[in-house]
C-alpha positions as CSV (number, residue, x, y, z in Angstrom):
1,X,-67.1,-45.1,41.3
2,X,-64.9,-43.3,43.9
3,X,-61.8,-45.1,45.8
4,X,-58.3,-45.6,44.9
5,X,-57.4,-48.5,42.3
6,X,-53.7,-50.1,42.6
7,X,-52.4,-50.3,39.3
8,X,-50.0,-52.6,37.7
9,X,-48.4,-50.5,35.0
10,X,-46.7,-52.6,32.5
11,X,-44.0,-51.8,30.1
12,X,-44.8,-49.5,27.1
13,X,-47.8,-47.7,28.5
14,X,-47.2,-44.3,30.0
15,X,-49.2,-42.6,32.8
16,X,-51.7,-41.1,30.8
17,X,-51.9,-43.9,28.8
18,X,-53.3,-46.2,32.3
19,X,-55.3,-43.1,32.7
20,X,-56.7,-43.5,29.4
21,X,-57.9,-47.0,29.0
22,X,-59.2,-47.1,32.4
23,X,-61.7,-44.2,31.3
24,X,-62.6,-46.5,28.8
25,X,-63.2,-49.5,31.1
26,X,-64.8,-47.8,34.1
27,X,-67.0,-45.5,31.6
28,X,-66.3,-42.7,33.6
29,X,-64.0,-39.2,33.3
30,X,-63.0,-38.4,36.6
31,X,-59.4,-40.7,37.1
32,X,-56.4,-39.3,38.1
33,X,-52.7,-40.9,38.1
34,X,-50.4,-40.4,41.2
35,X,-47.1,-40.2,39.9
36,X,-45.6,-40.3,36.9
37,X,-43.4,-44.0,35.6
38,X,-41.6,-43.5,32.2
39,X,-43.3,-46.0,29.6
40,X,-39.8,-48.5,30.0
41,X,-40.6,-48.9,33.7
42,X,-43.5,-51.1,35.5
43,X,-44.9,-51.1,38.5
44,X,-47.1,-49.7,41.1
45,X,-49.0,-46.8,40.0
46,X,-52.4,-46.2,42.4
47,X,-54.9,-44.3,40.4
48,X,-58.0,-41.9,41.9
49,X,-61.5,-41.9,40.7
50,X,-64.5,-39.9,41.4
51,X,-64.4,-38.0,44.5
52,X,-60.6,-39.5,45.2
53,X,-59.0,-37.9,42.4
54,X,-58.8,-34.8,45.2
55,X,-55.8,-37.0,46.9
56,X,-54.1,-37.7,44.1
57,X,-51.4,-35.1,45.6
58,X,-51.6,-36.5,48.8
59,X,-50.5,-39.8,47.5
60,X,-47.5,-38.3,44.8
61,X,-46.0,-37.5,48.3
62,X,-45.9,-40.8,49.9
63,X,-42.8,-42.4,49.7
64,X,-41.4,-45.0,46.9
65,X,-39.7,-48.0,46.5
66,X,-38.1,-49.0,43.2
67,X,-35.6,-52.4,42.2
68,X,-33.4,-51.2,39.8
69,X,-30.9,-52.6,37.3
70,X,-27.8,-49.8,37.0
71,X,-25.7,-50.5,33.5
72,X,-21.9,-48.9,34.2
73,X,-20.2,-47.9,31.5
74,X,-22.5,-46.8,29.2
75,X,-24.4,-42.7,29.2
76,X,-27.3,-41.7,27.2
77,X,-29.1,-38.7,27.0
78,X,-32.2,-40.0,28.7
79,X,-30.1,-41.5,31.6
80,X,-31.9,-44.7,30.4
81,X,-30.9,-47.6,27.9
82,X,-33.8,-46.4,25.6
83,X,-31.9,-43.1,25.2
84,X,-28.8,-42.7,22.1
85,X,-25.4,-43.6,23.4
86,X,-23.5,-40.5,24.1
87,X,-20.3,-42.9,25.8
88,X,-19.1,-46.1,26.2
89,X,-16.4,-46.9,28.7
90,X,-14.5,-49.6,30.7
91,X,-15.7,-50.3,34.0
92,X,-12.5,-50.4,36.1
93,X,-14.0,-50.2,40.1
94,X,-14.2,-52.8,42.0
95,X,-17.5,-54.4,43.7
96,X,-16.6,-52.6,47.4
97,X,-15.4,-49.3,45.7
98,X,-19.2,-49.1,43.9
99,X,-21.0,-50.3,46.4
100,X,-19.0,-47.8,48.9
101,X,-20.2,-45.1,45.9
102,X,-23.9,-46.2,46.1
103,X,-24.3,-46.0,50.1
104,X,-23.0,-42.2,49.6
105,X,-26.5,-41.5,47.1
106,X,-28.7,-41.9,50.7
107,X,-29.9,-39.3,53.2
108,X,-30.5,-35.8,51.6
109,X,-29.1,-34.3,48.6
110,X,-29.8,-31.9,45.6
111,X,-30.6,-33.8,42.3
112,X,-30.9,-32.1,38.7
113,X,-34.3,-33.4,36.7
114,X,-33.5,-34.9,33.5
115,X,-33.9,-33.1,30.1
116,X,-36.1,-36.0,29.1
117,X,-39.0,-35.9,31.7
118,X,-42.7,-34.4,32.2
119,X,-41.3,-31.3,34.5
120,X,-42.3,-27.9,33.5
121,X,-40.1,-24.7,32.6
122,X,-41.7,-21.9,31.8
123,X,-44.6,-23.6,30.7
124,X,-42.8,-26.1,28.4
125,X,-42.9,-30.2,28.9
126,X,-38.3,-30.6,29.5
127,X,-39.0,-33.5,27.3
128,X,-40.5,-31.6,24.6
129,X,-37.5,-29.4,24.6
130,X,-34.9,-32.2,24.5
131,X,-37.1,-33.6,21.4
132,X,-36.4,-29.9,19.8
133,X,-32.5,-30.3,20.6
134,X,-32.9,-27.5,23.3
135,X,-31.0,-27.8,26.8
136,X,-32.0,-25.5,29.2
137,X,-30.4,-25.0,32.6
138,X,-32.4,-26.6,35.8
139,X,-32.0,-26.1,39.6
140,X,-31.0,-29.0,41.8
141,X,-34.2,-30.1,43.8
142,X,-34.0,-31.4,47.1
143,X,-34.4,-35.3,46.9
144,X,-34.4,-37.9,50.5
145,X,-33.4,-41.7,49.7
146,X,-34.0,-42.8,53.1
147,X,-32.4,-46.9,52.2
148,X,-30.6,-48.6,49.1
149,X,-29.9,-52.0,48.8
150,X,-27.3,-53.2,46.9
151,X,-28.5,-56.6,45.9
152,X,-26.2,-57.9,43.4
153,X,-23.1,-56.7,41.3
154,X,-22.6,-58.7,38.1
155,X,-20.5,-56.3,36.0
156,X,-21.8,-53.7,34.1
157,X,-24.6,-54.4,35.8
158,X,-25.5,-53.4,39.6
159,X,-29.2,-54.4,41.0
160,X,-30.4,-52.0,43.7
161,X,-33.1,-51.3,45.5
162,X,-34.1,-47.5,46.4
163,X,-36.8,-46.4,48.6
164,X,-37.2,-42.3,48.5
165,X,-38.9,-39.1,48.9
166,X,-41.0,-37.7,45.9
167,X,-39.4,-36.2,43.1
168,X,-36.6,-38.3,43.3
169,X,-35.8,-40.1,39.3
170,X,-33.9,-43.2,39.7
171,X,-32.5,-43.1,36.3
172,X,-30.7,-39.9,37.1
173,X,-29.3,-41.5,40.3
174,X,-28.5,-44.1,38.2
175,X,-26.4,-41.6,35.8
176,X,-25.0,-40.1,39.1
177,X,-23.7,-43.1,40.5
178,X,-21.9,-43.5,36.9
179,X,-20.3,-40.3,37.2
180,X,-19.3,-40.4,40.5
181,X,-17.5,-43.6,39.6
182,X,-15.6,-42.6,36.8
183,X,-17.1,-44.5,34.1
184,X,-20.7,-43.9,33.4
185,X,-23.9,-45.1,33.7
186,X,-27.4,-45.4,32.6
187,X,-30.6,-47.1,34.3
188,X,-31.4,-50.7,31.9
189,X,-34.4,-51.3,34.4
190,X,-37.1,-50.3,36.7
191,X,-39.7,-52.1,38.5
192,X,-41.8,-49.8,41.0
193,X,-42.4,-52.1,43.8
194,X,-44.4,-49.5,46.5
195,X,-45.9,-46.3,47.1
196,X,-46.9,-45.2,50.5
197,X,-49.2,-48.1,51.8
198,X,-50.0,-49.9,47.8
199,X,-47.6,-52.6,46.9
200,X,-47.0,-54.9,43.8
201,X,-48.5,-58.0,45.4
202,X,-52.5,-56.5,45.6
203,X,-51.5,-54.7,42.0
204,X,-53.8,-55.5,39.3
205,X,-52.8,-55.0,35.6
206,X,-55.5,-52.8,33.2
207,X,-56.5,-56.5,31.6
208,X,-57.5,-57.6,35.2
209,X,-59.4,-54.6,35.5
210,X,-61.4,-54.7,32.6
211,X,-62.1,-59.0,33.9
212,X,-63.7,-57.6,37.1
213,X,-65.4,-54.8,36.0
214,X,-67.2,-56.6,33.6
215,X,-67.7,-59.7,36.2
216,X,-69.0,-56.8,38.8
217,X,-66.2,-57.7,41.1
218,X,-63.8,-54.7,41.5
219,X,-65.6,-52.7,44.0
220,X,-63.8,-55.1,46.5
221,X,-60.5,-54.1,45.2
222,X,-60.9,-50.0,45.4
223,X,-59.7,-48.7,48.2
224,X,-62.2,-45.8,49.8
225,X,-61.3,-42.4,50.7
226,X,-61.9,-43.1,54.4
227,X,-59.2,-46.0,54.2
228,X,-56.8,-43.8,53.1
229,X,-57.3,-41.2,55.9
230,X,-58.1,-43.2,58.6
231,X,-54.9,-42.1,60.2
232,X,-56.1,-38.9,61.1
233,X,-58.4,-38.3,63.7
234,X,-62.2,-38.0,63.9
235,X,-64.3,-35.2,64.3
236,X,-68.1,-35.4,64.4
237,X,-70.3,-32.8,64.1
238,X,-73.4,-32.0,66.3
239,X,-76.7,-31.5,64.1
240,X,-76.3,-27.8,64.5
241,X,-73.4,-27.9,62.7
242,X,-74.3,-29.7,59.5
243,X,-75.5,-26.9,57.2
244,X,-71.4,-25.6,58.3
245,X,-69.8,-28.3,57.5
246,X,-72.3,-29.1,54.2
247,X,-71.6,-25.6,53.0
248,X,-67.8,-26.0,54.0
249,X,-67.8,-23.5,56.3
250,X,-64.7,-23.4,59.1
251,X,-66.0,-24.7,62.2
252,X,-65.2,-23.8,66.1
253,X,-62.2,-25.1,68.1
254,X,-64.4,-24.6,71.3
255,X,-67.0,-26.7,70.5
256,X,-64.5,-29.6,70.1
257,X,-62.8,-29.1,72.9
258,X,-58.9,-29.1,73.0
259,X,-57.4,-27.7,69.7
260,X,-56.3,-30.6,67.6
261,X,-52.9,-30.0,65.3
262,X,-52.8,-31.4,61.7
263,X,-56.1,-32.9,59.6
264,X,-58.9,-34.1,61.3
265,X,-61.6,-36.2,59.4
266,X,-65.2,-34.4,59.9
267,X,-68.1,-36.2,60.0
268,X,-71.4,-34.9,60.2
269,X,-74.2,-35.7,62.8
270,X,-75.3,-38.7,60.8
271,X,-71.8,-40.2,60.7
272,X,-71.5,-39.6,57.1
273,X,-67.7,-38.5,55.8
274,X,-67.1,-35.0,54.6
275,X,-64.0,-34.3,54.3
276,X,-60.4,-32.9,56.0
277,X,-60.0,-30.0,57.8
278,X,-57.3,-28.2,59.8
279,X,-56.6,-25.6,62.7
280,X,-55.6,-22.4,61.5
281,X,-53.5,-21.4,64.6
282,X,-54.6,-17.9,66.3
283,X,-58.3,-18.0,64.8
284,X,-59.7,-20.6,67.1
285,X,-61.3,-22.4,63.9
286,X,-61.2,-25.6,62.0
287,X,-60.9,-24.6,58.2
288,X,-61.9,-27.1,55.4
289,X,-58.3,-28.5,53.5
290,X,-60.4,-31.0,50.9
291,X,-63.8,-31.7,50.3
292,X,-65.7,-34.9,50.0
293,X,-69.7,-33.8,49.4
């Protein structure tokens, strides 16, 4: 089975864990997640199979959009309520002073990765370090939150929501919006609500799944590879070409006429897909980014 499946995630699963029981359902090894959600948060979470898995990074850099619920006044050492309470504190500013301090979070900014996530230094999970008792020092990343929403302030408690770039964790946001303000703060919820094109509405929860698989019914819910790139333009091959493109071989500006920039999708002679390719300026050729034989 190849084709993106939009995922409901619900509350106490992890990533893997979706990935997981879904190889379990589907009978079949090849299934990739798209971005990590911590276990406490639900949501959206499209996941490849078969041939698909290969745009699994292609999708980790669409865009996001979470709801939120920000707690003030209280800091953990996962930025989240699960986390142990590290302060507790009054919550003296007032509903235009925070939401004044949220509106200053969008646009572009540098963001530290929490101690307690999936990231990688030198080899080693943060999280599993934090679990050890071992801080280690991490460079600000470059993070876009293109809107936030203040929906309503009930104090402690602030509901948002946040659409951003890749990369970007809400819960440490969350945190920063606490320490910006004086008095702390720690995400108490998360609900993914989009990424890129997939949204909660068509999401379908792992028990759903498992219902139309067994009823023979969720082909109609994947979403194919071609879907997904339909965006890009087409190329189609002449018969001479096939054995290039079959072997994944770069093919000739020339013969396409004018020099296209970006991914083109490459068909061969018989209309069938085969995958992306892109101009590699100054060589006159098309050259093969991903794959689909």
């Amino acid at each position: 089975m190849d084709g993106i499946i939009n995922i409901k995630k619900e509350k106490g699963y992890t990533s893997h864990d979706v990935v997981a029981r879904l190889r379990g359902i589907l009978k079949q090894k090849k299934i990739g997640h798209t971005g990590t959600l911590d276990p406490d948060a639900v949501g959206v979470l499209p996941v490849c199979l078969g041939k698909a898995t290969r745009l699994c990074s292609l999708l980790t850099d669409q865009e996001k959009t979470y709801r939120a619920v920000l707690l003030l006044g209280k800091v953990t050492d996962t930025q989240d309520i699960s986390g142990r309470v590290l302060q507790e504190n009054t919550v003296h500013a007032d509903p235009e002073e925070i939401e004044a301090c949220i509106q200053g979070f969008q646009g572009d900014s540098m963001q530290v990765v929490p101690m307690y996530s999936a990231c990688k230094i030198q080899g080693k999970k943060l999280y599993e370090l934090a679990r050890e008792g071992i801080e280690v020092e991490r460079p600000p990343r470059p993070i876009h939150i293109s809107r936030i929403a203040v929906h309503e302030i009930q104090l402690p408690r602030v509901s948002m929501e946040v659409t951003c770039s890749k990369g970007t964790y809400i819960r440490t946001l969350c945190h920063d919006i606490g320490q910006k303000l004086g008095c702390g703060g720690c995400m108490e919820e998360l609900l993914r609500t989009r990424v890129g094109a997939f949204a909660l509405e068509q999401a379908l929860t792992l028990e759903q799944v498992e219902i139309l698989q067994a009823d023979g019914d969720l082909d109609r819910h994947l979403v194919s590879i071609e879907q997904m790139l339909e965006a890009y333009p087409r190329l189609v091959c002449s018969y001479e070409e096939d054995k290039l493109v079959n072997n994944g071989n770069p093919l000739s500006v020339k013969v396409h006429g004018p020099a296209v920039a970006g991914w083109l999708r490459v068909y061969d002679s018989q209309g069938l897909f085969k995958g992306i390719y892109q101009q590699k300026t100054g060589t006159g050729k098309y050259f093969p980014v991903k794959m689909f034989l």
